[in-house]
C-alpha positions as CSV (number, residue, x, y, z in Angstrom):
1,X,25.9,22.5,-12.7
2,X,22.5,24.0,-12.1
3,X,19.4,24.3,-13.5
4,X,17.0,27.1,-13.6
5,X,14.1,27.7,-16.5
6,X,16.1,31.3,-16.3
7,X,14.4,32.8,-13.0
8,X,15.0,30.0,-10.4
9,X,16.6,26.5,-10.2
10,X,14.3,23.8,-11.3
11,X,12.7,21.7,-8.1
12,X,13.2,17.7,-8.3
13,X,9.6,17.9,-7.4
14,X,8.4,19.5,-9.9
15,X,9.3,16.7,-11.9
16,X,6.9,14.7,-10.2
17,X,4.1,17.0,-9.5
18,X,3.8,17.9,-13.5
19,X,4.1,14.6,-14.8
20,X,0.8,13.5,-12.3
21,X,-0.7,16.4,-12.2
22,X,-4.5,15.7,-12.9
23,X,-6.1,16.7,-16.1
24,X,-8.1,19.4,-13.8
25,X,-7.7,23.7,-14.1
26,X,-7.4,23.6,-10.4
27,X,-4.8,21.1,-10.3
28,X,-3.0,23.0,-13.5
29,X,-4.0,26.7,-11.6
30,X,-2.4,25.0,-8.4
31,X,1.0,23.8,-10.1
32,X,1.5,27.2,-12.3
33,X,1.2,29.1,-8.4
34,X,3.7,26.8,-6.8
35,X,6.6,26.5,-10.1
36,X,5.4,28.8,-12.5
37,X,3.8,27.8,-16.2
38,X,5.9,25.1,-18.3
39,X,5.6,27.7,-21.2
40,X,4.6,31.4,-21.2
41,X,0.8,30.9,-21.0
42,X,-0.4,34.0,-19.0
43,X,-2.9,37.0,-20.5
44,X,-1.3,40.2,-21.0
45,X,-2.6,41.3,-17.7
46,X,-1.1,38.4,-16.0
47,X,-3.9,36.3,-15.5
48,X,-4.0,32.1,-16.1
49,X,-5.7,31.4,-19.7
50,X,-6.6,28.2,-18.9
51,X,-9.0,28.0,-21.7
52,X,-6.8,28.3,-24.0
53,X,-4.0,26.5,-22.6
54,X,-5.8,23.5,-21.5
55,X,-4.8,21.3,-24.3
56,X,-1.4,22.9,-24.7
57,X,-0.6,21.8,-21.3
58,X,-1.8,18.4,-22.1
59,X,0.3,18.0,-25.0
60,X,3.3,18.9,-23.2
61,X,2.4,16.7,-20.0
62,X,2.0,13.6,-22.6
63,X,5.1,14.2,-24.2
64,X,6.7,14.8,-20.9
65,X,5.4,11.5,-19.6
66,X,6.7,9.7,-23.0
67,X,10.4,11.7,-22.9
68,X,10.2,9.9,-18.9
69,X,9.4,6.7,-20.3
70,X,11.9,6.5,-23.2
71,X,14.8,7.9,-21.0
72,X,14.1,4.2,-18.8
73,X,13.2,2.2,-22.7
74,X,10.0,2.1,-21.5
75,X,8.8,3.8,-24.7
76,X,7.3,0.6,-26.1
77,X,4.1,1.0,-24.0
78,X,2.4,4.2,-25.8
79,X,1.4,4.4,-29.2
80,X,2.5,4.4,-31.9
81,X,5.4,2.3,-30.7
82,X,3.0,-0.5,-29.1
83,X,1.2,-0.7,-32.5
84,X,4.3,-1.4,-34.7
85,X,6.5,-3.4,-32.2
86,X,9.1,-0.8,-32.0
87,X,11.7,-1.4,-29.4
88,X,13.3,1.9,-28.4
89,X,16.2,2.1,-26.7
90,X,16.6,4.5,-23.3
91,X,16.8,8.0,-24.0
92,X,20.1,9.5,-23.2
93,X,20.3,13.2,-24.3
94,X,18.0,16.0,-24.6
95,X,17.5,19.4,-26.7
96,X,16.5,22.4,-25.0
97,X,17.1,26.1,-26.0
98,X,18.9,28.2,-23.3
99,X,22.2,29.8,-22.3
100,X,25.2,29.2,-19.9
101,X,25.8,31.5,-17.3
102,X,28.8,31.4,-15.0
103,X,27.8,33.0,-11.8
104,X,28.9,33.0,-7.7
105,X,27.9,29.4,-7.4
106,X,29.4,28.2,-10.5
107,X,27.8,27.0,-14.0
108,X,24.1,27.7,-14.2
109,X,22.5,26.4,-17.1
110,X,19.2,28.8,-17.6
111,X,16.6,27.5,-19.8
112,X,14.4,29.6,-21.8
113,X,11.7,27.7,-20.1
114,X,10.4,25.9,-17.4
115,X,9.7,22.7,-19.6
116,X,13.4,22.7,-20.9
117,X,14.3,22.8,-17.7
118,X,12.4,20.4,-16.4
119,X,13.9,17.9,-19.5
120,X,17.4,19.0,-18.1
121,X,16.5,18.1,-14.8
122,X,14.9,14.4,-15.6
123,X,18.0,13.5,-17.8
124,X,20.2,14.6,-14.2
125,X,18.6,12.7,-12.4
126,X,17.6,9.4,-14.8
127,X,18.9,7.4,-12.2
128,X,16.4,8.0,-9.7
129,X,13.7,8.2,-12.0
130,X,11.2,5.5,-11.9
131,X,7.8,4.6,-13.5
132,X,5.9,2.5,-10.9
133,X,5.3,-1.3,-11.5
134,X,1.6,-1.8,-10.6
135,X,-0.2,-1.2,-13.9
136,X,-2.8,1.9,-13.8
137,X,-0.8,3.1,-11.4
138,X,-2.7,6.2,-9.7
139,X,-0.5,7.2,-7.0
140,X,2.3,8.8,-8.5
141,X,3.3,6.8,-11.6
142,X,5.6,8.8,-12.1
143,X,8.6,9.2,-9.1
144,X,12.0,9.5,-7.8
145,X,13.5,6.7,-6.3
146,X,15.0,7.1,-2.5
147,X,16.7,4.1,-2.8
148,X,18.1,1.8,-5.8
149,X,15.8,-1.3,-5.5
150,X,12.5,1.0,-5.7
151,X,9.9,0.0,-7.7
152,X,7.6,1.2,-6.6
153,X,6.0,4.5,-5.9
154,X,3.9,4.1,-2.6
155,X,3.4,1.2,0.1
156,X,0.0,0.9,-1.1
157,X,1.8,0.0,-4.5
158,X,4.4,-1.9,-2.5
159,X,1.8,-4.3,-1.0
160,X,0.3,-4.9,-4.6
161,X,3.4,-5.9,-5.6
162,X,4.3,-8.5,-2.7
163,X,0.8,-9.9,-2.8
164,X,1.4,-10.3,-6.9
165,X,5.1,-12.0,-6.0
166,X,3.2,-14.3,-3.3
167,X,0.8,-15.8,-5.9
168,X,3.1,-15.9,-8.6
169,X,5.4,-18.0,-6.0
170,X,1.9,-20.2,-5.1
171,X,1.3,-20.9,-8.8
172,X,4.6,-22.3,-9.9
173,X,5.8,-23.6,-6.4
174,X,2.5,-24.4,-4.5
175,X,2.3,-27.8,-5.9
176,X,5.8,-29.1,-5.3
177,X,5.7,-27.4,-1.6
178,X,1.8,-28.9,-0.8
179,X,3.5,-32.1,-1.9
180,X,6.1,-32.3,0.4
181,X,4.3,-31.3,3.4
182,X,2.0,-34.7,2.7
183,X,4.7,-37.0,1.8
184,X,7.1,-35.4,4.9
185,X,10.7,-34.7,3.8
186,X,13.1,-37.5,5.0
187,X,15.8,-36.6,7.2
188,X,19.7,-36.1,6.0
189,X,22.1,-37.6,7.9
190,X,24.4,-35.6,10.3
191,X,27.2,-34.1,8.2
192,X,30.4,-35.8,10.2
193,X,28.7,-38.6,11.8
194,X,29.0,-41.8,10.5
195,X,26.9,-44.8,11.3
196,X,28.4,-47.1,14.2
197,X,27.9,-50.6,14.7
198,X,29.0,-52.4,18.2
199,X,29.2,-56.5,17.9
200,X,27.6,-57.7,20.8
201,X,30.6,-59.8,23.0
């Protein structure tokens, strides 16, 4: 089945590129050209009110960004959940107004927006979706996995991530492992050889 906010099918990247789009009109002006507004925003001459959609656009992003986060239980890490313990379990199903169409290529789901699509599209592809590792991410939080074991979203990231592995490894191994290199480590007997004694005639 595809999904298209009711004028074209949704982009995996768009995915990305609106949940870490910057807080910026040129960066919002920039997405809108490329995919198209989340929500019907424009003037009635067609132009980009980004004054008055600047906070509407940041409501949806945050509630985009949380919708991403519950669908992996991440949900736990934004307020108000934080503040009153709440463990929420991954999101699994989403709610958005549109209509199925059967056309050449088969089922089409079209959207009545690009947002609802966009929520369509996540919940597809949940199992690629990842929110990166290294706290205060700035990158791309907010990705699609290539691969299974991704965590996370950039080798810059990556390298955070070994280097935090290596010193958690020094901390609760160092020790024991500086210890053996003074001491030395005796050697095992050959597996299969026994020790042989000959009497001297």
């Amino acid at each position: 089945m595809r999904v298209t906010d009711g004028h074209r099918a949704a982009d995996p990247n768009c995915l990305m590129e609106f949940a870490n789009c910057l807080p910026a009109p040129a960066a919002i002006e920039r997405f809108i050209r490329r995919y198209g507004p989340p929500t019907f925003i424009q003037g009635a001459d067609g132009g980009l009110k980004f004054a008055e959609s600047f906070y509407s656009w940041g409501t949806m992003q945050e509630c985009f960004r949380l919708s991403w986060d519950m669908m992996l239980g991440l949900a736990g890490h934004h307020e108000p959940y934080r503040s009153l313990g709440v463990a929420v379990p991954p999101w699994n199903r989403v709610e958005a107004n549109g209509a199925f169409e059967l056309g050449r290529d088969g089922l089409v789901y079209a959207a009545k927006n690009l947002y609802g699509a966009m929520l369509l599209m996540l919940l597809s592809l949940r199992e690629n979706a990842r929110h990166c590792k290294k706290p205060g991410c700035d990158v791309t939080p907010y990705f699609l996995a290539d691969h299974k074991r991704q965590e996370y979203c950039s080798e810059s990231c990556a390298a955070w991530g070994q280097k935090q592995a290596k010193l958690k490894w020094w901390a609760e191994s160092g020790p024991d492992w500086q210890r053996t290199k003074r001491t030395g480590t005796a050697e095992k007997p050959t597996k299969g050889k026994k020790n042989v004694t000959h009497k001297a005639r």
